[in-house]
C-alpha positions in Angstrom: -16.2 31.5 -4.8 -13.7 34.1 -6.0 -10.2 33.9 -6.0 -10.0 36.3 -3.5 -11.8 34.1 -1.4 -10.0 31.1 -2.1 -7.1 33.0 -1.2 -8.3 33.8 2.2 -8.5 29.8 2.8 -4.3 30.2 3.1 -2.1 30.4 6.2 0.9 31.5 7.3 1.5 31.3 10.7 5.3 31.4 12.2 4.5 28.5 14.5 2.3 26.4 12.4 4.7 24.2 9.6 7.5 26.7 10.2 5.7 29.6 8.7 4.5 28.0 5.0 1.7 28.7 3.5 -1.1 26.2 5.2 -4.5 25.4 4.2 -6.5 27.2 6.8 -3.7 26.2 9.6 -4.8 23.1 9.3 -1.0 21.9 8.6 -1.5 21.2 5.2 1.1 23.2 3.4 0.4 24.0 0.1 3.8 22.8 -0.8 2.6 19.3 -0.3 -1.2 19.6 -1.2 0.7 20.6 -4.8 3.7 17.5 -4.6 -0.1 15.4 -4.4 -1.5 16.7 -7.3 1.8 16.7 -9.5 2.4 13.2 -8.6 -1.0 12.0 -10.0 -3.5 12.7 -7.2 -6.8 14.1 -7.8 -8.9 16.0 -6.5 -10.8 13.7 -5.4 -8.2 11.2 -4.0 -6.8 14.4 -1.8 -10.5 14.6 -0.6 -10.9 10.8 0.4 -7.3 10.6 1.8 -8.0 14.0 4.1 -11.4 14.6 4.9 -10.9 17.8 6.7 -10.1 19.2 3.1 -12.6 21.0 1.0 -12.8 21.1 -2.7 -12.2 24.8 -2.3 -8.7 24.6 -0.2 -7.5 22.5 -3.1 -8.7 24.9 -5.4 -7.3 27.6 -3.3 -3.4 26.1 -2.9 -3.8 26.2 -6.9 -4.9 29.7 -7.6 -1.9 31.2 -4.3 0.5 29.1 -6.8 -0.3 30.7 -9.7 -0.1 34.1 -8.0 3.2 33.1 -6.3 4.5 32.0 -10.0 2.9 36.0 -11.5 4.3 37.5 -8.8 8.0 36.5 -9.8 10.2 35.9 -12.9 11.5 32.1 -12.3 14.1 31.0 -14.7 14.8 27.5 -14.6 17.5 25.6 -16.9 15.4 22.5 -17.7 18.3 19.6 -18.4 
């Protein structure tokens, strides 16, 4: 699948989660599918826990983040 396609797998819908991003409106923002992931989760674990997720939404809330992150200049002062 190419990233494009992946890509197409996000949402953003004004009455679904208050407009963020969602995997395929499915109320998964990609906010949280990322807190998951940075807090240990893997793949795997998201796919057991939700079983309406695919592989590729997963996959696809990583590759909107890393456009999101090219997109802009973020400068954070790291304590």
């Amino acid at each position: 699948m190419t990233n494009e396609n992946l890509l197409s797998r996000i949402t953003v819908d004004p009455e679904v989660c208050h407009g963020k991003p969602c995997v395929r409106g499915l109320r998964y923002p990609v906010e949280t599918i990322l807190e998951y992931l940075a807090g240990g989760d893997s793949i795997e674990d998201l796919l057991r826990e939700f079983p309406d997720l695919e592989r590729e939404d997963i996959l696809a809330c990583h590759e909107f983040s890393r456009r999101m992150l090219a997109a802009r200049s973020v400068h954070l002062t790291l304590a």
